[in-house]
N, C-alpha and C positions, 0 to 999 in steps of 0.2 A: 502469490504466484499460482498457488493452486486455483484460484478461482478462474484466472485469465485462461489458465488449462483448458478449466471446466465449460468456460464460457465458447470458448474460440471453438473447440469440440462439439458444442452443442449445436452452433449456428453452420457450421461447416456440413454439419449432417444432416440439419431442417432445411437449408437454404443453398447450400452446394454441392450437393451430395451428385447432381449432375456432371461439375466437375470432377470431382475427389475424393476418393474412399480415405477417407480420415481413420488413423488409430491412434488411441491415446496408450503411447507405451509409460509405464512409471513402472522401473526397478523393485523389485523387494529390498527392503532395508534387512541386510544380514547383520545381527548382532553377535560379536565374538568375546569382545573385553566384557561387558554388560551381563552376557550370558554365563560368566563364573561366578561359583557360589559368593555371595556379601558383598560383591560391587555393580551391581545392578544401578543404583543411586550415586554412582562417583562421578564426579564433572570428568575427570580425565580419561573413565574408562570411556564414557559416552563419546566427549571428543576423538579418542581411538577407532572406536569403531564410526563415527561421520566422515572422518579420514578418509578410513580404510574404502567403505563404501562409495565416496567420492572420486577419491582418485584410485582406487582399485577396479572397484564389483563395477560399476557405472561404466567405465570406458570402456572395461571387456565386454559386457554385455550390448554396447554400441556397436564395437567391431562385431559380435558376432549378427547384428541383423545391416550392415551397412547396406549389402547387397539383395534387401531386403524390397529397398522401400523407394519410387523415381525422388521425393522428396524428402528432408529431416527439418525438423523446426525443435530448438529448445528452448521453451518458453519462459527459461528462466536464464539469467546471463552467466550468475555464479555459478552453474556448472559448464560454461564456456570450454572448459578441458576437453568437453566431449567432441568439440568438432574436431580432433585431432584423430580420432577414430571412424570418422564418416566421412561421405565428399563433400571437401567444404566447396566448393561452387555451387554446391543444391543443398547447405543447409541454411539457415534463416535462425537466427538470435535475435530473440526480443528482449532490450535491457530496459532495466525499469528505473535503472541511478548508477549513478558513476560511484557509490561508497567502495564497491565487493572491492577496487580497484585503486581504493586512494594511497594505500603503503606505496603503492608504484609510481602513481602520477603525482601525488602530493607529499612523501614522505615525511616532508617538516611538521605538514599537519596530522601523519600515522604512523609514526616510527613504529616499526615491527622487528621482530628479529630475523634473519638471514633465513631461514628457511618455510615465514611465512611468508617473506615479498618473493621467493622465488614459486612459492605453490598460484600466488596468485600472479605471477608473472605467465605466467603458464595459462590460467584460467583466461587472460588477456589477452596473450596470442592467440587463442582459442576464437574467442570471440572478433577480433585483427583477418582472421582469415576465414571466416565464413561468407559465403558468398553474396547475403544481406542482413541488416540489420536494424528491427523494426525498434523506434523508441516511443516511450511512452507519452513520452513532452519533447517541444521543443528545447526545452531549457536540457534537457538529457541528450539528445543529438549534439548541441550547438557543442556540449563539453566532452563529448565522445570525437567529435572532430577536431576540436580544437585542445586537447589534453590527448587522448590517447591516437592519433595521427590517423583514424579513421577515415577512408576518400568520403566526402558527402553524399556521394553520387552513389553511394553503396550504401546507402542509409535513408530513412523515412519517418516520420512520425505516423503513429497508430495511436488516438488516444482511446484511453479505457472508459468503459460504461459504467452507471451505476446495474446494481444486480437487478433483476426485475421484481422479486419480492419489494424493495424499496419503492414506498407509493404512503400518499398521506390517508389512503383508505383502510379503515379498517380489515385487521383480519384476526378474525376473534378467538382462533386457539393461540397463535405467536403472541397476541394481547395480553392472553391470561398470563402465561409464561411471563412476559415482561413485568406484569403486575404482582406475577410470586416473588419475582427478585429488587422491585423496585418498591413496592408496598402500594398503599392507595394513591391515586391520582389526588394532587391537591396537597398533598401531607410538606411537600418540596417544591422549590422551583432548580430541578437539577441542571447541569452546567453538565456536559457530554465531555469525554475526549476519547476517541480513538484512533488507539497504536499503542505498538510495546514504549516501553520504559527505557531504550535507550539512548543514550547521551542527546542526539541529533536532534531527538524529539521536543528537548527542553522540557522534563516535567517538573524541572528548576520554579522556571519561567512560570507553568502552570497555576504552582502551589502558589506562589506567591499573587500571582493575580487573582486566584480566588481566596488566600483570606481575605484579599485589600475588597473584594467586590462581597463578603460577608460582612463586613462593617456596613455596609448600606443596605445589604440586603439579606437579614438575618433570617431566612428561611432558604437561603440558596443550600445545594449541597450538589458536590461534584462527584460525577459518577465516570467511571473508566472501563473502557471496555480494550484488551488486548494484553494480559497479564501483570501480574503483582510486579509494585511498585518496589525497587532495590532499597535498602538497608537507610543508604544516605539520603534518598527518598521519603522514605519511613521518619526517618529523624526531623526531617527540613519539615513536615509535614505536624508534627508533633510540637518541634520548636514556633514554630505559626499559628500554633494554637488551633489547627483543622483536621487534626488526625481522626477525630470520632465525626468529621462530616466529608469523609472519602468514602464511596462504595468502590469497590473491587467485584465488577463482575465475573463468573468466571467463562471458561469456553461459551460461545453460544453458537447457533446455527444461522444462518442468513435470514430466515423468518422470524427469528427472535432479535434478532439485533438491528431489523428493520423495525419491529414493532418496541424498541429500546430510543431510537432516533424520534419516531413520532412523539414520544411520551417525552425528548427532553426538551427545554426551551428555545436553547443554542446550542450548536456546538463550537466548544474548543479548539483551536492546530496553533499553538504557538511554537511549532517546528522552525529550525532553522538552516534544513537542508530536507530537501523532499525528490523523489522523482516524478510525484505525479500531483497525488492529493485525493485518493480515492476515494476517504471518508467525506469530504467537501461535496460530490457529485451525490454520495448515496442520501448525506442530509437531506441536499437542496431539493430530491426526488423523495422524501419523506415529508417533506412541507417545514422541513428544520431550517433556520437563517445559523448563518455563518459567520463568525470571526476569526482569521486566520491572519498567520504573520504576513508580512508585505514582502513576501519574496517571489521571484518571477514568474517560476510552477503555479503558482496559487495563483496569482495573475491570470494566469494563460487557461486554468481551469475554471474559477472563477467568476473571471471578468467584473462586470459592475454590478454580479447579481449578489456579492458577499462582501463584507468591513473589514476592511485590511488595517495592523496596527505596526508598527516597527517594533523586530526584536527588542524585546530588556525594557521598552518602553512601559514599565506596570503602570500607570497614572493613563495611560493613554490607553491601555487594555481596558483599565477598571472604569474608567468613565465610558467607552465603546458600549463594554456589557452593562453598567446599568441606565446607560441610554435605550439601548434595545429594550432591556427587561422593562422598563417602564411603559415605553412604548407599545409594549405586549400587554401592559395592564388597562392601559388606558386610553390607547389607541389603536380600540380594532382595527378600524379601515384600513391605516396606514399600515398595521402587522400583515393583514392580509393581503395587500398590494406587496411586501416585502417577502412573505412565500411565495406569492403566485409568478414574482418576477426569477427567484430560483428554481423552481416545477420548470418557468421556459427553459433556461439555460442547461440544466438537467436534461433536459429533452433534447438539447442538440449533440446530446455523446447515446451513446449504445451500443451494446453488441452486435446489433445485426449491421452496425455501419464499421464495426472494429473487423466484423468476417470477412467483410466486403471487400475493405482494403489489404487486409490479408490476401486475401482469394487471389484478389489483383496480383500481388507481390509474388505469389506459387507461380499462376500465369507466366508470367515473365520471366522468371527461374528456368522455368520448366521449358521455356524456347530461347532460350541461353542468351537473354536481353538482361541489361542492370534495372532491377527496379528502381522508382522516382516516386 
């Protein structure tokens, strides 16, 4: 969320600055529970204070600049609450997936307790009454209209860019860096996945298709980038007999995790619920090929430039990846035709066309027309 921030901010001030004085407001995060002596580190104090500052510190600090600003955009959806404190006719939510939202719309598949489906019933109205709402994908509009009763006509797709550090050219400090954490080039033929470790993501799905794809190719080693992998992770990954060939990257920066992409062979998304697919676009723009689940996001970002497998399918994973990886050893041309065709597709998302359409959607706000 922070990058689409960062990005839409950037291009808003290189390329529209004629229209729009752009500010990027972000809250101070107040810590209260955290900040007493020995619970600094406790899940519940932490969650107290994301709370607090959520539906607290956040909204007041809205109300306090509402009549601040001709326009409000929050570019993220989960704090949707906030348009309760601005004028939702001129403010603009950009959602990026229907999950913040499934205790409400899906219950059977998120049973929650009574007072988290009603924080996020709230986050929902939130976002229900703003005056447009930009999604990421198709496949995120279609289920905002058709789940949460969204009019269409108040809604649009905006797809997201790869960063612009993402490029299959060298750049020889983020290199090095890559090459402190990943050792020599050559030593592995790593297997990528980026995103956290939670449920959605299937890192089930992952481990499993990479030990079945170490049996054939015993030099593979899978490397992750987006936080340590949970307990039952850790174990499924041990019982498989792959725990000493997972790396665990940790934080990195945009120019190191660009220069992490170039250096892997493929990347992994064996997700089974996505809003967008962000890591797919930055690959494809690193000169990385792609295998991703066959769900319709991935589709739609995709296209015919990346291998699609059905979830739970490992046999149909495992023979994808060492079809590729062979491919890669043995058939340059055809690998190189297989980047050069993701580099296009790559090329047709960017920021400066994500501003554009933004820009557009302010426009129309701002002379009190529904954007389309």
């Amino acid at each position: 969320m922070d990058l689409v921030a960062d990005m839409l901010h950037d291009r808003l001030q290189r390329e529209h600055s004629g229209a729009f004085e752009a500010s990027l407001v972000r809250p101070p995060f107040r810590r209260r529970a955290t900040a007493l002596p020995g619970v600094r580190k406790w899940s519940r104090a932490m969650m107290l204070d994301r709370l607090a500052n959520r539906m607290w510190d956040y909204p007041h600090m809205m109300a306090s600049i509402a009549g601040s600003f001709d326009l409000f955009h929050i570019v993220d959806h989960s704090y949707g609450q906030l348009v309760h404190r601005l004028p939702a006719g001129r403010t603009v939510v950009t959602c990026h997936d229907t999950d913040t939202f499934r205790s409400v719309l899906e219950p059977e598949l998120d049973p929650r307790n009574p007072a988290f489906r009603a924080m996020t019933r709230r986050i929902l109205d939130g976002v229900r009454a703003a005056g447009h709402v930009a999604c990421d994908s198709e496949a995120t509009r279609a289920a905002l209209v058709e789940k949460a009763g969204i009019p269409e006509d108040r809604t649009s797709v905006v797809h997201n860019g790869p960063h612009p550090g993402c490029s299959p050219e060298p750049e020889p400090s983020a290199d090095r860096d890559a090459a402190r954490l990943l050792g020599p080039p050559g030593a592995s033929i790593d297997l990528l996945h980026v995103g956290s470790p939670i449920p959605r993501k299937r890192i089930d799905l992952l481990l499993r298709v990479f030990a079945a794809v170490r049996r054939y190719v015993p030099l593979a080693r899978l490397v992750r980038a987006g936080g340590p992998l949970t307990g039952s992770q850790r174990a499924l990954a041990r019982d498989l007999g792959v725990a000493g060939e997972v790396l665990t990257l940790p934080v990195l920066d945009r120019s190191t995790l660009a220069a992490v992409y170039r250096r892997s062979a493929l990347l992994l998304l064996p997700s089974e619920r996505e809003g967008f697919g962000l890591p797919i676009l930055e690959a494809l723009a690193s000169g990385t090929p792609v295998v991703a689940s066959d769900i319709d996001v991935f589709r739609e970002v995709g296209g015919f430039a990346i291998s699609y497998c059905a979830i739970d399918d490992v046999e149909a994973w495992r023979s994808t990846v060492v079809r590729l990886l062979g491919e890669r050893e043995h058939s340059p041309a055809q690998w190189s035709l297989r980047r050069e065709a993701g580099s296009r597709r790559a090329a047709a998302f960017s920021w400066s066309h994500y501003g554009r359409q933004v820009a557009c959607i302010y426009q129309r706000i701002a002379a009190g027309e529904r954007a389309c």
